[in-house]
C-alpha atoms as an extended CHARMM CRD file, in Angstrom:
* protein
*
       157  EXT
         1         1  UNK       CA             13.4810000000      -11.5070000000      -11.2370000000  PROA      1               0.0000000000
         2         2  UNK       CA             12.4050000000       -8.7270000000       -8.8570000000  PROA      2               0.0000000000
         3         3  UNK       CA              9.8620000000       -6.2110000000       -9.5820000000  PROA      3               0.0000000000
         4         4  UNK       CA             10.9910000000       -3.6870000000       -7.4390000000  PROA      4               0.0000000000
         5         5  UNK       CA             13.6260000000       -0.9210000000       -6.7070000000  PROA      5               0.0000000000
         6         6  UNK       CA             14.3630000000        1.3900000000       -4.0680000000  PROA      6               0.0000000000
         7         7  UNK       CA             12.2490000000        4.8910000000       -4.8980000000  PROA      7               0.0000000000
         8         8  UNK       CA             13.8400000000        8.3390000000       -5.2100000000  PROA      8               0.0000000000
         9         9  UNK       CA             12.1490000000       11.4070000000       -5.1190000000  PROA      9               0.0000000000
        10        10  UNK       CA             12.4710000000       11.8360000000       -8.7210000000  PROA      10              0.0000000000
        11        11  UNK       CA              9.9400000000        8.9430000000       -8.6170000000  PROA      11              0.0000000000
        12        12  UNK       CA              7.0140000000       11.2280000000       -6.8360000000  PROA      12              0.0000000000
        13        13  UNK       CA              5.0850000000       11.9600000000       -9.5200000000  PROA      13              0.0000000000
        14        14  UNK       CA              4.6820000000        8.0530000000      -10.8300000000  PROA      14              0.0000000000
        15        15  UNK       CA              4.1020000000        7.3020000000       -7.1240000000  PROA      15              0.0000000000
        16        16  UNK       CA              1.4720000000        9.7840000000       -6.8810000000  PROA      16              0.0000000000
        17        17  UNK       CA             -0.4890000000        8.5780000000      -10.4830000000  PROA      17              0.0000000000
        18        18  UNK       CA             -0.8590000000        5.0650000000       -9.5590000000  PROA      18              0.0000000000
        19        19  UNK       CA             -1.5000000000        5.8570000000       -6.0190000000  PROA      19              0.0000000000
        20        20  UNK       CA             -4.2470000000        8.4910000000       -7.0510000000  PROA      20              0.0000000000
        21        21  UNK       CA             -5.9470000000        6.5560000000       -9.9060000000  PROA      21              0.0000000000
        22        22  UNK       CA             -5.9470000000        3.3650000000       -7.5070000000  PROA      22              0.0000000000
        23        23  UNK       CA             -7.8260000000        5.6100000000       -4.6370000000  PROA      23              0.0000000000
        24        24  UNK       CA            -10.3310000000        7.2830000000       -6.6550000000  PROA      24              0.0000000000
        25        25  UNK       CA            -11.1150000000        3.7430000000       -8.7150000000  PROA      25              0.0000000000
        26        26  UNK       CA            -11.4600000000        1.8610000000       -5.4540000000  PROA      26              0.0000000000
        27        27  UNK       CA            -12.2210000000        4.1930000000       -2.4980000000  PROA      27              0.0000000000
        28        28  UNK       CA            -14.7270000000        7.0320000000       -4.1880000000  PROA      28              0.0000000000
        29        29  UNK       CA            -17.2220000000        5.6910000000       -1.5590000000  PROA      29              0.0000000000
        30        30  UNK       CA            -15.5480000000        6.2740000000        0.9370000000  PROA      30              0.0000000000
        31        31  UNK       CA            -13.9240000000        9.3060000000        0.0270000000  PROA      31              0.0000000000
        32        32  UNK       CA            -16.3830000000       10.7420000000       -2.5280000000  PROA      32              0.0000000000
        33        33  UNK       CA            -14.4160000000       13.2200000000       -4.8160000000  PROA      33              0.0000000000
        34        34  UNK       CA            -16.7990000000       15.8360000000       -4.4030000000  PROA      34              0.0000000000
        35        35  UNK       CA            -16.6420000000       16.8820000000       -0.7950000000  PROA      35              0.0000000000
        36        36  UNK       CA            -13.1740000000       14.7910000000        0.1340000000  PROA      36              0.0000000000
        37        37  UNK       CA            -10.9870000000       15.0950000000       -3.2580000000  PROA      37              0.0000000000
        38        38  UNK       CA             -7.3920000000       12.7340000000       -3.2870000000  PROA      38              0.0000000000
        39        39  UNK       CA             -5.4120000000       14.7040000000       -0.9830000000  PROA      39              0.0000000000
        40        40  UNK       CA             -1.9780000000       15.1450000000       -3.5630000000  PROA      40              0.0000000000
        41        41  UNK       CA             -0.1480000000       17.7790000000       -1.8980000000  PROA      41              0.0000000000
        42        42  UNK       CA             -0.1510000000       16.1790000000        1.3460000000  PROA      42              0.0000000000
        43        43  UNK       CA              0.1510000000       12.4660000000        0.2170000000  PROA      43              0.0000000000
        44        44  UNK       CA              3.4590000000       13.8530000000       -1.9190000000  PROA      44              0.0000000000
        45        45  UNK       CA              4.6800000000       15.5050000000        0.7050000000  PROA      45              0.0000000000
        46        46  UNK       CA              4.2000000000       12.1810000000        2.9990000000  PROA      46              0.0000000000
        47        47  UNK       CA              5.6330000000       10.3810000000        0.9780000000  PROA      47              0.0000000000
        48        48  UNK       CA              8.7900000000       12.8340000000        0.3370000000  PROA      48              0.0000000000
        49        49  UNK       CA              9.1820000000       12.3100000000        3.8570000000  PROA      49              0.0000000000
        50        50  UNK       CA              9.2890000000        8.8870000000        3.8110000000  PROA      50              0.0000000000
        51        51  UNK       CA             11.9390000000        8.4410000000        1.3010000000  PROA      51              0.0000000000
        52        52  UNK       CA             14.1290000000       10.1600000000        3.1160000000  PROA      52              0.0000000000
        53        53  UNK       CA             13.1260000000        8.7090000000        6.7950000000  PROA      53              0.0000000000
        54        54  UNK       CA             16.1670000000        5.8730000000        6.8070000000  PROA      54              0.0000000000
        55        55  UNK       CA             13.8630000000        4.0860000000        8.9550000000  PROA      55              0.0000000000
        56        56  UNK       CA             11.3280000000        3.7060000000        5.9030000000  PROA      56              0.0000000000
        57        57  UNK       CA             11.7250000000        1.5890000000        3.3760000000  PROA      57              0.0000000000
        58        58  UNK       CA             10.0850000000        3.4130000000        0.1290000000  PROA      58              0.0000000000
        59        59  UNK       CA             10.0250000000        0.9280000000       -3.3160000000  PROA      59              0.0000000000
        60        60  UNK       CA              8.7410000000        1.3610000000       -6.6310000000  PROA      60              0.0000000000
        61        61  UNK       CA              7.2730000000       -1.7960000000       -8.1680000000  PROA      61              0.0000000000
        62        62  UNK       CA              8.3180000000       -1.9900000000      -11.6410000000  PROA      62              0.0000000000
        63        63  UNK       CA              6.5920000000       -3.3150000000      -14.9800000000  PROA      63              0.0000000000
        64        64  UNK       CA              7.8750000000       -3.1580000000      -18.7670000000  PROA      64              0.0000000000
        65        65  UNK       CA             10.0460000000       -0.5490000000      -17.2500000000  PROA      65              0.0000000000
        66        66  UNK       CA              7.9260000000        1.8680000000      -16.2050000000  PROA      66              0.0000000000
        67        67  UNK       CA              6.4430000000        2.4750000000      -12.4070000000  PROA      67              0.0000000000
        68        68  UNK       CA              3.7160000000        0.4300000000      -12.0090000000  PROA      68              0.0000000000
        69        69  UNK       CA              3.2830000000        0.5520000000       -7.8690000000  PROA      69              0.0000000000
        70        70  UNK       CA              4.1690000000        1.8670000000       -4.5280000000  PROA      70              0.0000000000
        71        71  UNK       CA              5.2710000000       -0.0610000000       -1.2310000000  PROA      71              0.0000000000
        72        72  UNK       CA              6.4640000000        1.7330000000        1.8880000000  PROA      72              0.0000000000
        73        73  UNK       CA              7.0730000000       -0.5680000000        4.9390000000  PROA      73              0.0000000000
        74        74  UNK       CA              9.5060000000       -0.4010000000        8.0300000000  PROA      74              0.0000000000
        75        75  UNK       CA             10.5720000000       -3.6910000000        9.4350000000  PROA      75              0.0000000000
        76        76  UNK       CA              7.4690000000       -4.9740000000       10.9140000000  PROA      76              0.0000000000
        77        77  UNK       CA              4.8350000000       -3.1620000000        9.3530000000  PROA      77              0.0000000000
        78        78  UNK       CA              3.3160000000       -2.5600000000        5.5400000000  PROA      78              0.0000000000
        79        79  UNK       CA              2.6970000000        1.0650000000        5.2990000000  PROA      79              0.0000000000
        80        80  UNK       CA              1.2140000000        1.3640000000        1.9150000000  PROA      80              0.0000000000
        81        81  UNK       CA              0.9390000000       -0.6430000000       -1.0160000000  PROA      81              0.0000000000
        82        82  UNK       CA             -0.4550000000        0.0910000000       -4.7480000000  PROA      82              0.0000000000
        83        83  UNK       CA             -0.7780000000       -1.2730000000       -8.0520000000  PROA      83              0.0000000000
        84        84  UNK       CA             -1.8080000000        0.3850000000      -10.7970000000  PROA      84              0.0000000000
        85        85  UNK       CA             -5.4970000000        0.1230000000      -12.0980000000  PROA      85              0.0000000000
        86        86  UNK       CA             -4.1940000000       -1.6540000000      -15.5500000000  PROA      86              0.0000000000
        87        87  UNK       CA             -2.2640000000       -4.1550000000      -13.7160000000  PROA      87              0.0000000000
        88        88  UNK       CA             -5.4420000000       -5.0090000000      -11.4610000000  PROA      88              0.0000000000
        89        89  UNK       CA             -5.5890000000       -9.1580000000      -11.6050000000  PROA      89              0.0000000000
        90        90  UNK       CA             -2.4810000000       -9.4110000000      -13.7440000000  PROA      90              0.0000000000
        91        91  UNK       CA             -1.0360000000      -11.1090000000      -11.1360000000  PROA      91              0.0000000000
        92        92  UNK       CA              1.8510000000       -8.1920000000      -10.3900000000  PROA      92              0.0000000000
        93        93  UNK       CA              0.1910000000       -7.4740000000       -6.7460000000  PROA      93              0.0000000000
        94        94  UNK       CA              1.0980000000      -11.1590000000       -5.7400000000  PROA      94              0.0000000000
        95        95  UNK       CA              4.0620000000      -10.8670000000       -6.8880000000  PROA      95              0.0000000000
        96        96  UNK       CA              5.4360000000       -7.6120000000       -5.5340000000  PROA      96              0.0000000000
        97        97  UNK       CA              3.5430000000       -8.6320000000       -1.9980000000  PROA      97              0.0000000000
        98        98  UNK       CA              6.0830000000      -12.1720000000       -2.3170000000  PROA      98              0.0000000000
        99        99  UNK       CA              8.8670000000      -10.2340000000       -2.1730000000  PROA      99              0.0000000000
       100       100  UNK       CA              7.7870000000       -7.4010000000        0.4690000000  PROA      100             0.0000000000
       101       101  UNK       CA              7.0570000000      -10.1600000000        2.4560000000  PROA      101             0.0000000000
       102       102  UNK       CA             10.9380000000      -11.3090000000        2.3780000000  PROA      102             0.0000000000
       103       103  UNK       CA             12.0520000000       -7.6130000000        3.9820000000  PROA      103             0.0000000000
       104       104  UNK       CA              9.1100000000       -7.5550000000        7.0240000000  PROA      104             0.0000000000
       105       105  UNK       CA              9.9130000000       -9.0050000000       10.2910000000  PROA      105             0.0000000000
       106       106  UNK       CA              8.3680000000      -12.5920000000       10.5160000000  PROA      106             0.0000000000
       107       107  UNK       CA              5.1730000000      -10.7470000000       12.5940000000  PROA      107             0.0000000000
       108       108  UNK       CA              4.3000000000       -7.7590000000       10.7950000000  PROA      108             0.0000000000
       109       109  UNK       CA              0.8630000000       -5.7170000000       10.3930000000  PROA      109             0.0000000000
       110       110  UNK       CA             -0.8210000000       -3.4950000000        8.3410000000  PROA      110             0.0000000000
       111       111  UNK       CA             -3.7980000000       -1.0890000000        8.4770000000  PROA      111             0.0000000000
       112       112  UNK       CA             -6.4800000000       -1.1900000000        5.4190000000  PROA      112             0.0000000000
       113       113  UNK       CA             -9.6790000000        0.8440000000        5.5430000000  PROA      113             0.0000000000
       114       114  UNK       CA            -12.6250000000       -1.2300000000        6.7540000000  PROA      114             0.0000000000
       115       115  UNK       CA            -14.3040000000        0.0770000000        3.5000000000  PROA      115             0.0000000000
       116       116  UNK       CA            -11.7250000000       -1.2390000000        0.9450000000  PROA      116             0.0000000000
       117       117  UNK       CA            -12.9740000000       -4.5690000000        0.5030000000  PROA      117             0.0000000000
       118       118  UNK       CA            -10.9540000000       -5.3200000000       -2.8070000000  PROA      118             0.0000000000
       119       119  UNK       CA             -7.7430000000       -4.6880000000       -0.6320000000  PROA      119             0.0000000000
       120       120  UNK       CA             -8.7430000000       -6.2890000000        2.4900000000  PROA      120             0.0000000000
       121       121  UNK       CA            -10.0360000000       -9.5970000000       -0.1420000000  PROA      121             0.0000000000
       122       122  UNK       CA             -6.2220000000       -9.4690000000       -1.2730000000  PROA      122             0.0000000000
       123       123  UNK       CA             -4.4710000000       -9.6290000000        2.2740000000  PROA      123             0.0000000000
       124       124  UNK       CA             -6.2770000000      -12.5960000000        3.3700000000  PROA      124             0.0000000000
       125       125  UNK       CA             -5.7140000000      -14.6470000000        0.4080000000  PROA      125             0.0000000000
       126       126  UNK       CA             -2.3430000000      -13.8400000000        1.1180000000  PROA      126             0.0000000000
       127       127  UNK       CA             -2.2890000000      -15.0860000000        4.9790000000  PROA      127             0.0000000000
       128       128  UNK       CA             -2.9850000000      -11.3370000000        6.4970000000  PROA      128             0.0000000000
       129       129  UNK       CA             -5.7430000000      -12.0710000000        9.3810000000  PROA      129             0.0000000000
       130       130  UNK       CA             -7.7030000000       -9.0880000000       11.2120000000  PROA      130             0.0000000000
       131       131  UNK       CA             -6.6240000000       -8.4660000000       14.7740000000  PROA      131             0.0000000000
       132       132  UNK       CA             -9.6840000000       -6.8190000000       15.9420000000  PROA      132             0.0000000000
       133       133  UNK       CA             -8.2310000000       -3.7030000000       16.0080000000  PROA      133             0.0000000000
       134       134  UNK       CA             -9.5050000000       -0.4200000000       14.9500000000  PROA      134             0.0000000000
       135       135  UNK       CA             -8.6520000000        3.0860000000       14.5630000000  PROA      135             0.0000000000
       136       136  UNK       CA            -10.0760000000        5.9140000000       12.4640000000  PROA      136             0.0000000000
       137       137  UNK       CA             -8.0060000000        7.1850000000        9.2930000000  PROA      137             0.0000000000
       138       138  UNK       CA             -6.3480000000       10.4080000000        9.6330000000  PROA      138             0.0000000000
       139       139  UNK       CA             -8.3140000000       12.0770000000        6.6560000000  PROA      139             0.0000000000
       140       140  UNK       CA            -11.3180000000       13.6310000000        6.4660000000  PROA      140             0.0000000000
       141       141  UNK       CA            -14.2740000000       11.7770000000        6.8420000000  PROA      141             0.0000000000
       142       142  UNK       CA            -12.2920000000        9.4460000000        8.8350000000  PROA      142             0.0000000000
       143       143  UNK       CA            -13.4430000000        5.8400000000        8.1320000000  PROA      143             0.0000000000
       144       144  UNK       CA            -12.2880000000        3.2940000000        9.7740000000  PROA      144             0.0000000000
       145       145  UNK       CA             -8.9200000000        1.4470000000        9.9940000000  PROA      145             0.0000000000
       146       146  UNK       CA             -8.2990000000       -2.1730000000       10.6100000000  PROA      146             0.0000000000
       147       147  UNK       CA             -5.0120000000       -3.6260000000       11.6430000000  PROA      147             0.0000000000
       148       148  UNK       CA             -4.4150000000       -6.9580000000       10.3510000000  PROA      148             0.0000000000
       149       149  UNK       CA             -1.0340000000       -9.5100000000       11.2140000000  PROA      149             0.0000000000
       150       150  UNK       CA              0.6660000000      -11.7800000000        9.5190000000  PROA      150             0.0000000000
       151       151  UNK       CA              1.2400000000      -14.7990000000       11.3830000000  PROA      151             0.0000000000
       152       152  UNK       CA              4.6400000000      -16.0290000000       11.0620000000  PROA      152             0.0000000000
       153       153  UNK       CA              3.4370000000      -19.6300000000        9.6690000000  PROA      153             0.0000000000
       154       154  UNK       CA              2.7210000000      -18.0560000000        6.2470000000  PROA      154             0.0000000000
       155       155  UNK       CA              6.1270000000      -17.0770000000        5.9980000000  PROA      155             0.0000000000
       156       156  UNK       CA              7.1400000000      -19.8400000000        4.3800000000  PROA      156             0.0000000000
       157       157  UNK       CA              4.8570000000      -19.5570000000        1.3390000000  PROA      157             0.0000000000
């Protein structure tokens, strides 16, 4: 059974809880609340954006009926993905990332802050590999971005 459904801007505000509690849980030192607080006008208006962008695929993940994570990808890339905090190790992550993984391209990449080392701990178990890429994020105090690939032999897991 699939965990997830196609988003709708009437699904912002769920969007924006996980995605906020998830960021300050797991990026505070990197973006310490006091001088770089979660930016939620912006990311809501990004993300707006991005449900309507027919080139952007925007999903909810779903749990016991309620909202329980984001995913945003295009056809070869994973723009953002989130689980909430209570479903951290449940198993939910692995199981919305085996089905994203069904809509990508078989290459596809991702960025992940260099910083986030739950996240980038995640993506390799699940066959992501760094490409030696870097680029700094976009907000303030811009750490830095890694790209990482999927190879296309892990597709078949």
């Amino acid at each position: 059974m699939s965990v997830l459904r196609m988003a709708t801007r009437d699904d912002l505000e769920a969007i924006m809880d996980v995605q906020q509690e998830g960021s300050i849980r797991a990026l505070s030192g990197i973006f310490p609340q006091d001088e770089y607080p979660f930016p939620r006008a912006e990311l809501t208006a990004r993300w707006a954006r991005e449900i309507d962008d027919p080139d952007v695929r925007v999903m909810v993940i779903m749990q016991d009926g309620a909202v329980a994570g984001y995913v945003a990808s295009t056809r070869d890339q994973l723009l953002h993905f989130g689980t909430a905090t209570r479903t951290w190790g449940s198993g939910l992550a692995m199981t919305a990332h085996d089905e994203i993984v069904g809509l990508l391209d078989r290459t596809a990449r991702l960025w992940v802050l260099a910083g986030n080392h739950r996240a980038r701990r995640f993506y390799e178990k699940v066959g992501w590999k760094p490409t030696g890429r870097s680029v700094p994020d976009d907000f303030p105090p811009h750490p830095e971005l890694m790209e990482y690939q999927r190879s296309p032999a892990h597709d078949a897991t």
